[in-house]
N, C-alpha and C positions, 0 to 999 in steps of 0.2 A: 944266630939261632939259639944259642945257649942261654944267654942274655932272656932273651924272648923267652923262653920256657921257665925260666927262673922267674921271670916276671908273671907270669902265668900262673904258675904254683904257686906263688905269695898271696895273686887275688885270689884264687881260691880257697886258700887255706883262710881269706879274712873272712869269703863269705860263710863259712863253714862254721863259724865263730861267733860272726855277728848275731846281735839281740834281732832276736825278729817280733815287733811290738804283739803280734797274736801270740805268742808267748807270755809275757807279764812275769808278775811275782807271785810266790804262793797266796795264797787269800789266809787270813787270819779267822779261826771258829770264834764265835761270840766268847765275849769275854776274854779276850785273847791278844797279845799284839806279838807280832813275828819284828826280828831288826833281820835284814838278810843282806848278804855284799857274795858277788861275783867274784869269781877268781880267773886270769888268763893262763888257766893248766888243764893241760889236754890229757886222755889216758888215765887218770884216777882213775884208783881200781877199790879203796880202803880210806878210811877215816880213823883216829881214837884220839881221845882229851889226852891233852898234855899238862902246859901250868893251868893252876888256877885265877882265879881273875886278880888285877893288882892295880896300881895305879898308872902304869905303864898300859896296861890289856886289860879292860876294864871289865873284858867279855872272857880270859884266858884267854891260852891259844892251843889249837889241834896238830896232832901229828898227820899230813895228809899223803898217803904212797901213792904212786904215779912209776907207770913204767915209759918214761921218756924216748921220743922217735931222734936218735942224734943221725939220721941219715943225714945225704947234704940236701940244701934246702929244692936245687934241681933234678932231685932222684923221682923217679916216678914208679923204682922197683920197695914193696916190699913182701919180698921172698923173706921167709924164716922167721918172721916176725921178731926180730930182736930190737930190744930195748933197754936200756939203763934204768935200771931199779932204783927209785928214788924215795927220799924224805924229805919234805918241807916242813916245817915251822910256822904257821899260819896264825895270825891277829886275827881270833874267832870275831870281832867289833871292826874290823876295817878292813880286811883281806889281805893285809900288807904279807909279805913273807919274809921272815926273821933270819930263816938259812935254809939252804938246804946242803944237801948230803947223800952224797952220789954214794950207792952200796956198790957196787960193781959197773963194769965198763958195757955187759951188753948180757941178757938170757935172752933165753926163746921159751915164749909159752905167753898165757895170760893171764892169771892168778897172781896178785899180789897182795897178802895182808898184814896187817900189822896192829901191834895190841900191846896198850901202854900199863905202867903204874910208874908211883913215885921214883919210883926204885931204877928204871929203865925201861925199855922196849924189846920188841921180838917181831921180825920181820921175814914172812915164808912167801919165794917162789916157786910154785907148783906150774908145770905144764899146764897142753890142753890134750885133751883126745888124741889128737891130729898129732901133733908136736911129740909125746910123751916124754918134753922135759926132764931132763935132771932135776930131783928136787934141792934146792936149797934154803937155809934160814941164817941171820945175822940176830944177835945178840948185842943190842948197845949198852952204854953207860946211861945214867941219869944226865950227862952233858952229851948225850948221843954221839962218844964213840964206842966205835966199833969192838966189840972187845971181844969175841968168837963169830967165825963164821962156821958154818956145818954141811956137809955135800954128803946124801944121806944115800949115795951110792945105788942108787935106784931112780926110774924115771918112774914118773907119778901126775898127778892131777888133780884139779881141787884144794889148792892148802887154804888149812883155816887156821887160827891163831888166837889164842886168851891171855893173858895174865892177871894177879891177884897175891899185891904185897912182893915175895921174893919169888913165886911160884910162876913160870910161863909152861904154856903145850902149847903143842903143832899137831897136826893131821893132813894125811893126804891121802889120795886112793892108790892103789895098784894093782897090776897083775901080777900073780903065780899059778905054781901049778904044781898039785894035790893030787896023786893017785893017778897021776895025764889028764886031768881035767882043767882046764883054766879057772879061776875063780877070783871075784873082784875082791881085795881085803883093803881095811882100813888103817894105816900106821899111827900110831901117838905116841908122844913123847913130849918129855918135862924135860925142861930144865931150869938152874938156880940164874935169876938176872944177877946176883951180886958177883958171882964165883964164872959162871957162862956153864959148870959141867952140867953134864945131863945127868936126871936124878933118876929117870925110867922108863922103859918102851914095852913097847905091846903092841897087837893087830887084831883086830878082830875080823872075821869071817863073816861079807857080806853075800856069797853063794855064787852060781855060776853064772848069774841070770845080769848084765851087765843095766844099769838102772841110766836112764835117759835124761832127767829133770835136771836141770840147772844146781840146785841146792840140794847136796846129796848127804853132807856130814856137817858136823857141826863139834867143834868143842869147847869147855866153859869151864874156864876152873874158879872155884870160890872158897874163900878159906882155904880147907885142908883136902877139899874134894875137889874131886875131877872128874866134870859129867861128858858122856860122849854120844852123841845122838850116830845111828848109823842106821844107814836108810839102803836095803836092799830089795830080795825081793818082798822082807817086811818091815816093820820099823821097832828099834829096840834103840833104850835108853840106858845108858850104865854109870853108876856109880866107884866113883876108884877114888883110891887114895894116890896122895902127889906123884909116890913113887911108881905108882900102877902095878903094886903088887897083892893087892887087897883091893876085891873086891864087897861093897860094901851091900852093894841092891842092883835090881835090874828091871826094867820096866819091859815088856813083848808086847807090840798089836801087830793082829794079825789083819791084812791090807791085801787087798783087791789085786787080779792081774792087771788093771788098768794102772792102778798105784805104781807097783812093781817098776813098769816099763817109763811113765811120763808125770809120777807122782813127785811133789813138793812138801817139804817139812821144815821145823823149825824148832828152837828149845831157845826159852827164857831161863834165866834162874836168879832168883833173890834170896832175900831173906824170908821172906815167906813162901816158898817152896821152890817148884820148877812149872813149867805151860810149855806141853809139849803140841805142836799143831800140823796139821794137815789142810790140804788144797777146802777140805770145807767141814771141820771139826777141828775141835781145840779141847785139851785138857789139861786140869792144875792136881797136881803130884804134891806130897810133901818132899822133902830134901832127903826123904830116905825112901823114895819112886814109891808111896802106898796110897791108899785112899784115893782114886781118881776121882775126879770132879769136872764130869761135864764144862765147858764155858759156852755160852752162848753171846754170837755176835761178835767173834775173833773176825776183824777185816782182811780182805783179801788183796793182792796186790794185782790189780788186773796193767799187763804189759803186753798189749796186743791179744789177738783172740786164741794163743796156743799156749801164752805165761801167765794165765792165773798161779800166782802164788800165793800160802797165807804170809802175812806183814813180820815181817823181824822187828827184834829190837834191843833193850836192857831194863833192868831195874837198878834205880840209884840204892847205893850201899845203904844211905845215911839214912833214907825216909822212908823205902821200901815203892815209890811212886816209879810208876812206868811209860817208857817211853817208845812209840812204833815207828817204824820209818813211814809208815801211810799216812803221819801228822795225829796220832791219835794219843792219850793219855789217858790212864788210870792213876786210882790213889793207892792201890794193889796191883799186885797179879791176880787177881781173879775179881776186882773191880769191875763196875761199868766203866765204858768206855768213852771220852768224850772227844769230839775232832778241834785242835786246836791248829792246824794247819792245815790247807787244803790245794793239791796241786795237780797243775793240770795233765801230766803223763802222755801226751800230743806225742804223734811217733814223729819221726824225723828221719830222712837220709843224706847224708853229707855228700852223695854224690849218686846220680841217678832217680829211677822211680823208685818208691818204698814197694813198689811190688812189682820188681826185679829182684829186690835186697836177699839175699837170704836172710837176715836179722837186723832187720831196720831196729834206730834209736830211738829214744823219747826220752822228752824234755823231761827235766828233774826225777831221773833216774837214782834209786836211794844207792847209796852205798856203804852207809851205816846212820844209826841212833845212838845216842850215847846221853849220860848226865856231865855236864863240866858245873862244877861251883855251883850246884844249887837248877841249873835253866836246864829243858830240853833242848838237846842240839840234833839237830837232821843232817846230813853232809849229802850232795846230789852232784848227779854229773849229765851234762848233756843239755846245751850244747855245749856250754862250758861249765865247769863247776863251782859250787854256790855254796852257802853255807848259813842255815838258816836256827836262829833260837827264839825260842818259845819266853814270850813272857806272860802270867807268872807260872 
């Protein structure tokens, strides 16, 4: 009987995997050609560039996080949702995997992101709701080891992750309580990749009103600045310095109770300014939050009829051109916008009706944009994950 269930679990797990041809591959916008290669990794949760292109990786290769299932292959329990926190190594030209790099033996929660530069990496496990996780973050070398890990002595949710030259931050959500009132706050914190110390912490005060939207914070550091998008029951933008002790500018709009409870946001930032965005308006800030400027025709990421989101993404350092995870590009941040990829977002359930699911899948679900060497790169998950650049 064991035999038999083992054998059970396996075909399902193939079909669960398998290419299903109404699926396909992204379509390419005019003018445009996409190279894209499959990967057999399940769980990706985060993407960022790594090397640059060489003659070995012609395409460079990505850091890709994945919180790995090591139950046994005949378990049919998962209670607690634990997972091994992982790093891969990925041939952006051919999917191959270079290494990977087990951070830990097992967390519990969902969140896992990670955010590279030359210099090293930064990798945060934040809980879920449900869970409320211990937070944790690892701190690697430029040969990614492991050279601080950090247990931030609180449970939390939502971590996000930036780095920029020697400078990394983390963010996550939490509860405390003010005067006996509960109240959601935000944590951030830097630290040096070269040295691992931490250079500065802070929280800021998202209110009592706990915010429902999938994408709730966001943080981005560039240069010497450290921008924090924080999304309660309004949406405010700030400006820090590395250390988080100098505050530089601060952007406020003020947002609908619809926003408050089930609203979506997002924050760009380049060298030409910052685009701060919402479920259906977008705005471009300079780098010190003034002069707003309307954008019109920010895309939205529709994931079924209750996840409109507007589209994340970056802007390359070098050229200031930008890149969406919706397949979209600009020559700016507050450019027109053109579709250089186009994907089909088809929902999917790995087991059962998709409405039974409480959160059914879809296919080439983003889970980050980024520039490597010059190309836009998409990184997607579901049913398996993919890995798609933009040429030119």
């Amino acid at each position: 009987m064991a035999q038999l269930r083992t054998v059970i679990v396996a075909v399902l797990a193939a079909l669960i995997v398998a290419a299903n041809p109404a699926w396909g591959k992204p379509s390419p916008g005019a003018g445009h050609t996409l190279q894209t290669v499959r990967l057999a990794v399940r769980h990706s949760t985060s993407a960022a560039p790594w090397r640059p292109p060489s003659a070995a990786h012609p395409l460079g290769t990505i850091l890709l996080a994945s919180l790995d299932d090591l139950s046994p292959a005949g378990s049919f329990s998962v209670a607690s949702h634990e997972r091994a926190p992982t790093l891969r190594e990925i041939d952006a030209a051919k999917g191959d995997i270079i290494a990977t790099h087990r951070l830990a033996t097992g967390v519990t929660g969902y969140g896992l992101r990670v955010a590279t530069t030359p210099r090293g990496a930064i990798v945060i496990s934040g809980g879920s709701d449900e869970d409320h996780a211990p937070v944790r973050a690892w701190i690697l070398d430029s040969k990614l080891r492991v050279r601080s890990s950090v247990v931030f002595g609180r449970s939390g949710t939502d971590g996000n992750a930036s780095a920029d030259g020697d400078t990394a931050v983390v963010s996550y959500r939490f509860w405390t309580t003010i005067n006996g009132e509960q109240r959601r706050r935000q944590a951030v914190e830097t630290f040096s990749l070269s040295s691992g110390a931490r250079m500065g912490a802070t929280a800021v005060d998202q209110g009592p009103m706990p915010p429902h939207g999938e994408v709730l914070s966001q943080v981005v550091v560039s240069g010497s600045r450290v921008f924090v998008l924080s999304r309660g029951v309004h949406l405010d933008v700030y400006a820090l310095s590395a250390n988080l002790r100098r505050l530089f500018a601060r952007y406020h709009r003020k947002m609908n109770d619809e926003f408050s409870q089930f609203g979506h946001a997002t924050l760009v930032v380049g060298k030409g300014g910052v685009v701060v965005a919402g479920d259906d308006w977008a705005t471009h800030l300079t780098r010190d939050l003034s002069r707003p400027t309307p954008i019109a025709g920010w895309p939205e990421e529709e994931l079924g009829a209750d996840r409109v989101q507007p589209a994340h993404g970056s802007a390359d350092a070098a050229t200031g051109r930008l890149v969406l995870d919706t397949g979209f590009l600009g020559k700016s941040l507050s450019s027109e916008l053109e579709r250089a990829a186009e994907f089909s977002r088809e929902p999917y359930c790995p087991s059962g009706s998709c409405a039974d699911a409480a959160r059914p899948y879809f296919v080439d679900e983003p889970i980050a944009a980024f520039w490597l060497g010059g190309r836009a790169t998409i990184v997607t998950r579901g049913p398996a994950t993919r890995i798609v650049v933009v040429d030119p």
